[in-house]
N, C-alpha and C positions, 0 to 999 in steps of 0.2 A: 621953757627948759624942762627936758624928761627928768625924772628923777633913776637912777643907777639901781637896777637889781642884779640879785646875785648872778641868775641867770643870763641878764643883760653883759655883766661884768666877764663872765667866761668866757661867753661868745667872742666880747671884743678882745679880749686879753688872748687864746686861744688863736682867732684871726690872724691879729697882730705879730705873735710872734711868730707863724705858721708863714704867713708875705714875706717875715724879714729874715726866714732863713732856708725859704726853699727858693731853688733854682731850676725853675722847668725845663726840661729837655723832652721833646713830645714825641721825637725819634724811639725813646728807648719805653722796653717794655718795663714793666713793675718788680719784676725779675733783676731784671738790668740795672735798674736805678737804684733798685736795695743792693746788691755785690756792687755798686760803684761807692755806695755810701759808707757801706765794710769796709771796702781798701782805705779809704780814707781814713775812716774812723783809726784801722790798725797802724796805718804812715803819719798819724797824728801821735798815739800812743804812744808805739816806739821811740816818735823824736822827740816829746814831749814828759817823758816821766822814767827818769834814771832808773835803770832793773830790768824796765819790761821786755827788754829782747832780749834779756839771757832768761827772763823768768817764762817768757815765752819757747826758749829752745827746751826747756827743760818738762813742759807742758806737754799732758797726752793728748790734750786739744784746747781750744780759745772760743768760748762762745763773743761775738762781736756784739754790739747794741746801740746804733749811733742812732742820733737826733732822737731820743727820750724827750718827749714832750710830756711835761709837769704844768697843772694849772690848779690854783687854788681859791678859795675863797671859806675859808675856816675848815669844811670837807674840799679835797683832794683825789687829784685821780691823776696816774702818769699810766702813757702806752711808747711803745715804739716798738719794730721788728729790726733782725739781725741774724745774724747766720752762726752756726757751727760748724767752725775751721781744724781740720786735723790735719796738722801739716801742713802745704800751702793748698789744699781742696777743702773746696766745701761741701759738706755733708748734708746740712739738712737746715731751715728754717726756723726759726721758731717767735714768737709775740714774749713781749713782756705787757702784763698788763698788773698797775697796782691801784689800789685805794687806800684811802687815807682819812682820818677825821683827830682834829686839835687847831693849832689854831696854823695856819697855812694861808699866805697873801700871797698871789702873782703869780707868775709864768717862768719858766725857765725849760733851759733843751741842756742836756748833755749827753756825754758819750759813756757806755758801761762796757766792760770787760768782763769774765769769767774765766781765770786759768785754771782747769781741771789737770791739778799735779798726779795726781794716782789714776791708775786704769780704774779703778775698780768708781771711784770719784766718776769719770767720766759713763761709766757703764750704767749707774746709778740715772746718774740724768737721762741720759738716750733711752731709758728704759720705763722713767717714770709716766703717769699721765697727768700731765700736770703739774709740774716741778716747783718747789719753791725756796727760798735762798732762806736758810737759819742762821743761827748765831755760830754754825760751823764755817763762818766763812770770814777770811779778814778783808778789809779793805782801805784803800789809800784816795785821800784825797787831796787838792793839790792845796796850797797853804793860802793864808790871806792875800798875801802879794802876788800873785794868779802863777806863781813857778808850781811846777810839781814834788810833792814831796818827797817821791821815789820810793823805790821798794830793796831791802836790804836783804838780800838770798837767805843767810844767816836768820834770819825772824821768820821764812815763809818755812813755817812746819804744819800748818791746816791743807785737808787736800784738798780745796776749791781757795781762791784768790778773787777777788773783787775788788779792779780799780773804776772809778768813776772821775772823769777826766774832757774836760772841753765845756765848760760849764761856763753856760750864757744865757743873758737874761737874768731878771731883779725876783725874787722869792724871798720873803721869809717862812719859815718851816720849822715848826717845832709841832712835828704830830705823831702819831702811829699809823704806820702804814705795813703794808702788804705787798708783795708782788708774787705774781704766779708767770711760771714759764711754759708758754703751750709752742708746741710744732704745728710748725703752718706749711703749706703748700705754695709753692712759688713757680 
């Protein structure tokens, strides 16, 4: 019997949830797969988290962010790509990639949103190189009983909105982490 290293434990944990929640399609290009994974991500959103379509109509754009792959093992590191939506077109690509270090077990995938409320919010991002999510931003998560908690128009006075929303897979997470937003090419 092997004994379990960290790196042994990534790989398989990383694996594992990567078979259990990707669905090959080998017609479509990478392009294709990512705007198919957007519309979901936002036809999940909507029907799932009370607020987001009207906090969505209200929005100078929507950065999207589905299937966040998080894996841990005390250091942390989550990636996933997604699109920026203004309107119903999409604009432009971009990667999340974070790291992390405290104490962090296990794998999990979820979906992330960015409602950029102000032009100036949204101009900001498009403009940066490099962008990264501060304490200028709020965000809604959905509650223990896997419902959403929804977002109350009336409390959204920051001008970027952060829902994280579709969360699957077993993590515990109590760390400091980071995330940076770069433009990718698709």
């Amino acid at each position: 019997m092997s004994s379990w290293t960290r790196r042994s434990f990534l790989g398989a944990a990383g694996a594992s949830l990567a078979a259990c929640t990707s669905q090959p399609n080998f017609n479509e290009t990478p392009r294709q797969k990512l705007d198919r994974a957007v519309q979901e991500a936002l036809t999940e959103l909507y029907s799932s988290v009370p607020g987001a379509s009207e906090l969505g109509a209200r929005s100078e754009g929507i950065l999207i962010v589905p299937k966040i792959r998080k894996v841990g093992f005390f250091a942390s590191g989550a990636y996933g790509e997604g699109a920026l939506m203004i309107g119903p077109a999409t604009v432009e690509y971009y990667s999340l990639s974070a790291a992390g270090f405290g104490f962090t077990f296990g794998a999990a995938e979820y979906n992330q949103a960015l409602f950029f409320i102000t032009q100036a919010a949204l101009q900001e991002f498009r403009t940066a190189d490099g962008w990264e999510l501060t304490a200028g931003a709020a965000y809604a998560l959905p509650s223990s009983g896997g419902a959403a908690a929804g977002l109350a128009s009336s409390r959204i006075n920051l001008p970027i909105q952060e829902v994280v929303f579709g969360q699957r897979g077993l993590i515990a997470d109590a760390s400091f982490a980071g995330g940076k937003y770069s433009r990718i090419v698709r």
